[in-house]
N, C-alpha and C positions, 0 to 999 in steps of 0.2 A: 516580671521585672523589665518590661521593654522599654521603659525609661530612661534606662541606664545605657540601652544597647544605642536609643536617640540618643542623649545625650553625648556617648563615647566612641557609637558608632559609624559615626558618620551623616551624612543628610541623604535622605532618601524623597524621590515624590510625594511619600503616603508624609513624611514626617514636616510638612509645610504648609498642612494642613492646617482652616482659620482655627482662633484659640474659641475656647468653649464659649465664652463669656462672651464673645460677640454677637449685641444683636438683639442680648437679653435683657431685660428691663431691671432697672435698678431695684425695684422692689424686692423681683423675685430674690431666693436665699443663695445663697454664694455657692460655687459647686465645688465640694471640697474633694482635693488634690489628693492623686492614691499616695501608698504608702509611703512610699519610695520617697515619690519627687519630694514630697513633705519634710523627712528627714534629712534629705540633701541638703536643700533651702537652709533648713533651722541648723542643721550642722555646721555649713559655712559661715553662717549667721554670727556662729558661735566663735567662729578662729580657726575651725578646725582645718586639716589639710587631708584631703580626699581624693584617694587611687583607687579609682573603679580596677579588678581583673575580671576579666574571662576566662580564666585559667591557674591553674597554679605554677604554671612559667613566666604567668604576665606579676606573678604574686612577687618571684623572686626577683625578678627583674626590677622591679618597681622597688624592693627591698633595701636591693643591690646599691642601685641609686640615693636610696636615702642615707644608707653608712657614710655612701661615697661623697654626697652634697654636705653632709654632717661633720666630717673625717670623724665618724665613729667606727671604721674597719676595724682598730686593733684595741678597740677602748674595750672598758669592761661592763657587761650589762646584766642589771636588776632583772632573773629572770626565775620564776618562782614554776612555770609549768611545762613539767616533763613531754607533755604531747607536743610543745613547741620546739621543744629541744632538739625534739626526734625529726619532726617535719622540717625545719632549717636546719639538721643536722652537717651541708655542705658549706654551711657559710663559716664552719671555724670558731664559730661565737667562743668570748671567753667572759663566763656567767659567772656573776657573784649572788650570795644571798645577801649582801652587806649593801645599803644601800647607801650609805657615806663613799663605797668605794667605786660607785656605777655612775656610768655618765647618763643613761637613757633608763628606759624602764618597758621591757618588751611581752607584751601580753596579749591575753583575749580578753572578751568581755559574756557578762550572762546573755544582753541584749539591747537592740540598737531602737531609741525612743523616738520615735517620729515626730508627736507634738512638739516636743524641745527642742530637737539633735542632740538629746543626750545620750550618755553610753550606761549600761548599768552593770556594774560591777559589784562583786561579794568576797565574801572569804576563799572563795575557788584559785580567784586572782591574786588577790594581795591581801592573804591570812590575817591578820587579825592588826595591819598597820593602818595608819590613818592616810588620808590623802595627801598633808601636809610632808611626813616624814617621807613620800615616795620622791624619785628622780623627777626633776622641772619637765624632762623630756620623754615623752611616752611614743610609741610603735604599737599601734591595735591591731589584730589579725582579726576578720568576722566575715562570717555572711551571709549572702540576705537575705536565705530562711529564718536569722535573727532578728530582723527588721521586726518593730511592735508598735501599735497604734499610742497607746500610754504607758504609763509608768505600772499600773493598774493590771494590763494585761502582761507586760514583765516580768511582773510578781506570782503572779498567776502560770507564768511559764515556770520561772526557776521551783516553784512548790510542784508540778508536773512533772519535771526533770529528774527531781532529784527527793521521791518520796521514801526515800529508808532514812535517809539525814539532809533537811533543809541546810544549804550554808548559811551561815552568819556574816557578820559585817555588809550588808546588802545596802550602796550607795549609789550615786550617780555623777560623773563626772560631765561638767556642761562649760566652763570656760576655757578654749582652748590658746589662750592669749598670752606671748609674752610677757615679761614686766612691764617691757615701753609700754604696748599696747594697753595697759588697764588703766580704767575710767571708772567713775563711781559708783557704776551698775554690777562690776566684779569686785568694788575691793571687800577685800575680809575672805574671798573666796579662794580654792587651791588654784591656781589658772596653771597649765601646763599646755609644754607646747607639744601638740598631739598630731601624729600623723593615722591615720584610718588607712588599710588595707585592706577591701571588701571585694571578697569572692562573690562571683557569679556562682548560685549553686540550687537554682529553680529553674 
């Protein structure tokens, strides 16, 4: 994932290096971008809002901040998975399973879809409701040993993962746009406004 580490880590000698495509003849075939940068691209594409960590203090941190930019410190959040509960257990969270009564909606996902920037989510996440019925505001926690080429090999993960009980409701959340922001290429779509939390973890 040294893309990320360009991208968030600074400028180095090695990283101002010409780009690949210079030089090369239009004909030849385009030279397609690793995992990573792919999904960044099409993610931002998308609306989304993305906090590279290195760490799981740059995780909280970066957390921290979003309650804080939100004022969702003392709001109540849609929050359906125990292992989150436990790993941000110092931030106080006060979880509801009600989602009429949540301001945000704080989760993980199965896996992060490159060709799109989408996120693919199942029943692990958010049991058997639909996208519509969830909070407009979402929190992803992931990382980027979850990064997937398609939707295709996604699929192919979560059935690997999880062979005594495949989950159900297996969907893809890809418009990350407030209401202002939506044009006629989202409408009809859930659009939420989604923040991405992606650990370093390769």
């Amino acid at each position: 994932m040294s893309l990320f580490r360009k991208l968030f880590g600074g400028k180095t000698p090695d990283s101002e290096e010409k780009a690949p495509n210079e030089g090369r003849s239009k004909y030849m075939p385009e030279i397609k971008l690793p995992v990573d940068e792919r999904f960044t691209i099409n993610f931002k594409a998308n609306g989304g809002k993305f906090l590279y960590c290195e760490n799981i203090e740059e995780v909280y941190n970066s957390f921290e901040n979003i309650l804080e930019e939100n004022d969702w410190v003392d709001k109540k959040v849609f929050l359906l998975d125990n292992r989150l509960k436990d790993l941000f257990k110092g931030f106080d969270l006060t979880p509801t399973k009600k989602t009429s009564e949540s301001t945000y909606f704080f989760t993980t996902c199965e896996h992060l879809i490159s060709d799109d920037g989408s996120l693919l989510i199942s029943s692990k996440q958010i049991a058997e409701k639909k996208l519509k019925e969830l909070p407009a505001n979402f929190v992803v926690y992931a990382t980027t040993s979850q990064l997937v080429e398609n939707i295709g090999e996604g699929l192919k993960g979560i059935k690997n993962n999880n062979k005594s009980k495949i989950p159900t409701n297996i969907t893809t959340i890809k418009h990350f746009k407030t209401t202002g922001d939506k044009d006629f290429l989202t409408y009809g779509s859930s659009s939420k406004n989604l923040y991405l939390l992606l650990l370093e973890d390769l």
